[in-house]
C-alpha positions as CSV (number, residue, x, y, z in Angstrom):
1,X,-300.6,152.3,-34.3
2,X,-297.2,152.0,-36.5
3,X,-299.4,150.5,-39.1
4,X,-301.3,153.4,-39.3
5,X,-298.9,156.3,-38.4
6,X,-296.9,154.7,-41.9
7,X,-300.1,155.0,-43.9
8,X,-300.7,158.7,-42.9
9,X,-297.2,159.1,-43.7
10,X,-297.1,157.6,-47.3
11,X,-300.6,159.2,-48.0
12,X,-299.0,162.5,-47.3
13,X,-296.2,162.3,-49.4
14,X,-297.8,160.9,-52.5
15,X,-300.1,164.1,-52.2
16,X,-296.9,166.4,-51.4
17,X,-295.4,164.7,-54.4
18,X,-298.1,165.4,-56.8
19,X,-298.6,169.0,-55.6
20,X,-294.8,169.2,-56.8
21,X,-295.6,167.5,-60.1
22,X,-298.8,169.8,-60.8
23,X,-296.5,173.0,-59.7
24,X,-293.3,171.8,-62.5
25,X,-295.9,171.2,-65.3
26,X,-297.2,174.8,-64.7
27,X,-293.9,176.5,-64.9
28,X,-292.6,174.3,-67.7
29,X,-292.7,176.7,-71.0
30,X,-295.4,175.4,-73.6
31,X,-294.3,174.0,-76.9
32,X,-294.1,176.7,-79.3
33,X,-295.1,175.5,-83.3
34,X,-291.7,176.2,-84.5
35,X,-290.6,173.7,-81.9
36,X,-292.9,170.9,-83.0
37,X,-292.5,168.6,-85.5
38,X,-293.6,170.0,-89.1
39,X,-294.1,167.9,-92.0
40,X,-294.4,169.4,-95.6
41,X,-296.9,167.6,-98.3
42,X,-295.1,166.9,-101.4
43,X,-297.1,166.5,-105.1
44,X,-294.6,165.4,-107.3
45,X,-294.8,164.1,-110.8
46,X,-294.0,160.4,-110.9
47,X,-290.9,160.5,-112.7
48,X,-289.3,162.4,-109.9
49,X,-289.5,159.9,-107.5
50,X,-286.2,158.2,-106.7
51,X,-284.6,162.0,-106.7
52,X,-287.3,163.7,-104.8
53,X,-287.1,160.6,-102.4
54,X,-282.9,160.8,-101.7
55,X,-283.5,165.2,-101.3
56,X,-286.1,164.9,-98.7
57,X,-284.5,162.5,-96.8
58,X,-281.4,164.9,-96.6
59,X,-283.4,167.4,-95.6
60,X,-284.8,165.7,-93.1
61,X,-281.6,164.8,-91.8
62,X,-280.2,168.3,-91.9
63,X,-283.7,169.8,-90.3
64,X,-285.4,167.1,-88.4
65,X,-288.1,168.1,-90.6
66,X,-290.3,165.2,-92.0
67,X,-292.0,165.6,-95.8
68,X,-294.5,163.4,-97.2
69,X,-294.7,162.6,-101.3
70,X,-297.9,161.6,-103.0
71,X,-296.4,160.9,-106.7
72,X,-298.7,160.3,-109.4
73,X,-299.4,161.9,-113.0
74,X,-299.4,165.7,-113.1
75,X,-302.6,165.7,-114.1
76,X,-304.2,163.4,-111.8
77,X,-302.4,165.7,-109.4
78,X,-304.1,168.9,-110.2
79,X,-306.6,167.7,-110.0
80,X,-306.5,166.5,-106.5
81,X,-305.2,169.8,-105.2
82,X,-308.0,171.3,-107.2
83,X,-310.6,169.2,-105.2
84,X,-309.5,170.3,-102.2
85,X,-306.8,167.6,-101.7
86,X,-304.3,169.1,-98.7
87,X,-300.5,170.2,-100.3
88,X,-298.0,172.4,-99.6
89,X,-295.9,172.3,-102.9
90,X,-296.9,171.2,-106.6
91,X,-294.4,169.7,-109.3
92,X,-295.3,169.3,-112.5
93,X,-293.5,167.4,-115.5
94,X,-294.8,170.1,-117.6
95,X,-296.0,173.5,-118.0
96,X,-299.3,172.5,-119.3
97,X,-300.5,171.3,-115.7
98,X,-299.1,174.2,-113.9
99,X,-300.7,176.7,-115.8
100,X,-303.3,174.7,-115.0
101,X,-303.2,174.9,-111.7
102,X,-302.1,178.9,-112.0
103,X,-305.7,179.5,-113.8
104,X,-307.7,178.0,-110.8
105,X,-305.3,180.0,-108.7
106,X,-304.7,177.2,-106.9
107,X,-300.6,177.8,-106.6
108,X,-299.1,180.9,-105.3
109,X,-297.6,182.5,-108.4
110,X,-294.5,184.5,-107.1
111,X,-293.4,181.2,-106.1
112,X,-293.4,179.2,-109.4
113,X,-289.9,178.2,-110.4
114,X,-288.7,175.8,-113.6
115,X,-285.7,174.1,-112.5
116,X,-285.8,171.4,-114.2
117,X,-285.8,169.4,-117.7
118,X,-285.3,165.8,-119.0
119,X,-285.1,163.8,-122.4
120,X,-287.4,161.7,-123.9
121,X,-286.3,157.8,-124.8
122,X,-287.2,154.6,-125.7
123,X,-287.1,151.9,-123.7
124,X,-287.2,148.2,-124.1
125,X,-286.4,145.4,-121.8
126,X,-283.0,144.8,-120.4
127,X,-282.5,141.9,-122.5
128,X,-283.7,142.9,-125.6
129,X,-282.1,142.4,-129.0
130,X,-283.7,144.5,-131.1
131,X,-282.5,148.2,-132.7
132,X,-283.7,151.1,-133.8
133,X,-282.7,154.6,-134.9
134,X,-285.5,157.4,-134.5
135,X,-285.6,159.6,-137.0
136,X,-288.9,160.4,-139.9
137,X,-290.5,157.5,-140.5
138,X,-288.8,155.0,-138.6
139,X,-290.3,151.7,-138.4
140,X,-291.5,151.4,-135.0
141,X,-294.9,149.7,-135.4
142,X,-293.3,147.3,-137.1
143,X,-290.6,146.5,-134.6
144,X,-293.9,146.4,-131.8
145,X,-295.3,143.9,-134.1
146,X,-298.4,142.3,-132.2
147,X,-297.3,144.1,-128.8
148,X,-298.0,147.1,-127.2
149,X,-296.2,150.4,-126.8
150,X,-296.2,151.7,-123.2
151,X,-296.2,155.1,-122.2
152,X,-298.1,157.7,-120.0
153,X,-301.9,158.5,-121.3
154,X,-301.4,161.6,-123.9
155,X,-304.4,163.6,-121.8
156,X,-303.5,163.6,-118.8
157,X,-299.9,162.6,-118.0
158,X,-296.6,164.3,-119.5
159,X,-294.7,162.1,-120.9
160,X,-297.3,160.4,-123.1
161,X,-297.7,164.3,-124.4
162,X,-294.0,164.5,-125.1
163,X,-294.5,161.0,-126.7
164,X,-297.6,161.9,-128.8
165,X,-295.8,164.8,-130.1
166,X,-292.7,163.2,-130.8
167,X,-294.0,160.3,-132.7
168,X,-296.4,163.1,-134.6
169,X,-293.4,165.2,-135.7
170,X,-291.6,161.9,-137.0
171,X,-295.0,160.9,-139.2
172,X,-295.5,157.2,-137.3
173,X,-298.2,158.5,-134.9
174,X,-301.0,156.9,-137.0
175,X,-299.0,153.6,-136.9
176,X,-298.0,153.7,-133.7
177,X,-301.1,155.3,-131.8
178,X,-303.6,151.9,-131.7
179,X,-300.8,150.0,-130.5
180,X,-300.5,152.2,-127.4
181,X,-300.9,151.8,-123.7
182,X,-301.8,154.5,-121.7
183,X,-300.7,154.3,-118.3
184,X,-301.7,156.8,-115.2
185,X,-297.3,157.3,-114.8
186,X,-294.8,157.6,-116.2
187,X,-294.0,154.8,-113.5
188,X,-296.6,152.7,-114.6
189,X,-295.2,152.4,-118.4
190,X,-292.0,151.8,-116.8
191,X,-293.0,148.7,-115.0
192,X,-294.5,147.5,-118.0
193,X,-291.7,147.3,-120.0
194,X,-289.6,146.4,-116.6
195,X,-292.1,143.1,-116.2
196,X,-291.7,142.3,-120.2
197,X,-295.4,143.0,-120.9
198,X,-294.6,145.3,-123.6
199,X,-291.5,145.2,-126.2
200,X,-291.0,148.5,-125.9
201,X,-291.9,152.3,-123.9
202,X,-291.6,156.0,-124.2
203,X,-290.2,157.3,-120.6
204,X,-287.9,159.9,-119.3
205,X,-284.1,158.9,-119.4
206,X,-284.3,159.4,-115.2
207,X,-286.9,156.3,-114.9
208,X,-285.0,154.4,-117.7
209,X,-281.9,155.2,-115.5
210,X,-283.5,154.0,-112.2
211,X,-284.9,150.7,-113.5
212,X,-282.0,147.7,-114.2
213,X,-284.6,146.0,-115.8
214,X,-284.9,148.0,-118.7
215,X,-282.2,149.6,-121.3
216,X,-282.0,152.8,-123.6
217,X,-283.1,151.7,-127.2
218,X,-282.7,155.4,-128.7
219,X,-283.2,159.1,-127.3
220,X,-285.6,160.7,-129.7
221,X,-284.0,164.2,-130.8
222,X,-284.6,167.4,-128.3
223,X,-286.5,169.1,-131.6
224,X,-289.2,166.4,-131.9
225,X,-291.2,167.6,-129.4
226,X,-291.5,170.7,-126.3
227,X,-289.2,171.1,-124.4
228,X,-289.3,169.2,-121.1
229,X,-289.3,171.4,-118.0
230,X,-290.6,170.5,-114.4
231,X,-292.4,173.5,-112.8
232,X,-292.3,174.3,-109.3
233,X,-294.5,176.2,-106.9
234,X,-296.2,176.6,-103.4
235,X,-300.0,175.9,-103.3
236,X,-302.1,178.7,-102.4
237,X,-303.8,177.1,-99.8
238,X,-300.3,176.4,-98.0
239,X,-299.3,178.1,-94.7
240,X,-296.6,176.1,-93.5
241,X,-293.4,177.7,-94.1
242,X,-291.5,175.2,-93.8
243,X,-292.5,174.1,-97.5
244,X,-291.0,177.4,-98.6
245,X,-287.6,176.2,-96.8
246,X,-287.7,173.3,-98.6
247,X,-288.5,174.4,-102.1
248,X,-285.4,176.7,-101.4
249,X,-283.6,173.7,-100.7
250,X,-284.8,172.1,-104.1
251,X,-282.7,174.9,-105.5
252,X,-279.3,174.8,-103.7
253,X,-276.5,172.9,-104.9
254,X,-276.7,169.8,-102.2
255,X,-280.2,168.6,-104.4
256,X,-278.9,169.7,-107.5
257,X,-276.2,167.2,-107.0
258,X,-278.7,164.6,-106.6
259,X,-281.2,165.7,-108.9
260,X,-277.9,165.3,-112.1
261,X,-277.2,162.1,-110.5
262,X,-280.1,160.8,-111.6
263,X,-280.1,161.7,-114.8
264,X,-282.1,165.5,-114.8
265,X,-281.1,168.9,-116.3
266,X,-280.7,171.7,-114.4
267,X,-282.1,174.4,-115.4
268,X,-280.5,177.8,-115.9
């Protein structure tokens, strides 16, 4: 009979204590979506990695918000958001992509912002011997010799424009241009050079700068080519706002900090 009595017993207060359970669950207050975890969707330009990568994670820190960066060529990234691809901000190494971008309406225009620029340099690796001075006509064909010449693909990534145009403006394009290879990055033509499978690259003084592996041969000068500026803007497809927050926080003075530690210009 105890035997029993105790089983009635237990029976009834597991069911008295999941009656209580049920009850709390009803009257706790549902999750609102500001109080749930939001992530923002990055596309950055390649060269804008090891910045972009220190900023969000002080964001983070400071908001408990998360971000997540796809980094590739601007181009190849217009293209994705253009098919459909799912982000919340755009970056571009140059204005030619975001306009881009701006004609398939594919970015919300009042928020497009330049805030940056960078310089154009060549690279060689670290422990390289050889000089050169840019300036018309210099003699860098001859100094790649049998190699190859490694920067970003002139059609479709940024810095391979700012290259093409630089080497044009200094009359050794035609020497140069057949000795070329056109990588999908910036990033890419870094780790060539960074490897020692090319003598020599064009890349931004920020990749030059985050890379040991390779050193500054020569800066080519600011004139030789357009000016390098990094556009900024919300897609149009975007509705979380926490990707306005943080391109607000691209502008205040803690990433700025980080952004001219590695190597970038702030623009005015």
């Amino acid at each position: 009979m105890s035997t029993i009595i105790t089983r009635r017993a237990f029976i009834a207060a597991l069911a008295s204590a999941t009656t209580l359970a049920t009850a709390l669950a009803q009257d706790a207050p549902t999750p609102t979506p500001s109080a749930k975890a939001t992530r923002v969707t990055v596309f950055a330009a390649a060269s804008l990695k090891t910045a972009l990568d220190a900023i969000g994670a002080q964001w983070t820190a400071t908001t408990g918000k998360k971000i997540t960066f796809s980094y590739a060529a601007s181009g190849a990234l217009a293209k994705q958001i253009e098919n459909g691809a799912p982000a919340d901000l755009f970056i571009s190494a140059d204005l030619k992509w975001m306009d881009f971008a701006a004609t398939k309406n594919l970015i919300k225009p009042e928020s497009r912002v330049s805030l940056l620029s960078n310089a154009l340099v060549l690279i060689a690796p670290a422990n390289t011997t050889a000089t050169l001075k840019i300036e018309p006509g210099f003699k860098l064909a001859d100094a790649i010799g049998t190699g190859k010449l490694a920067t970003g693909d002139p059609k479709s990534v940024p810095v391979g424009s700012y290259a093409q145009a630089a080497l044009t403006n200094l009359g050794v394009w035609d020497a140069v241009s057949p000795k070329i290879a056109g990588t999908e990055s910036v990033r890419a033509a870094l780790a060539f050079v960074a490897r020692g499978e090319a003598p020599f690259g064009i890349v931004y003084l920020t990749d030059a700068k985050a890379e040991p592996k390779v050193k500054v041969v020569a800066t080519f000068p600011a004139d030789s080519h357009p000016p390098i500026i990094y556009p900024f803007a919300l897609t149009a497809t975007s509705k979380n706002p926490a990707a306005a927050e943080f391109l607000t926080y691209l502008k205040s003075a803690p990433a700025s900090k980080i952004f001219q530690a590695e190597g970038f210009i702030i623009l005015p």
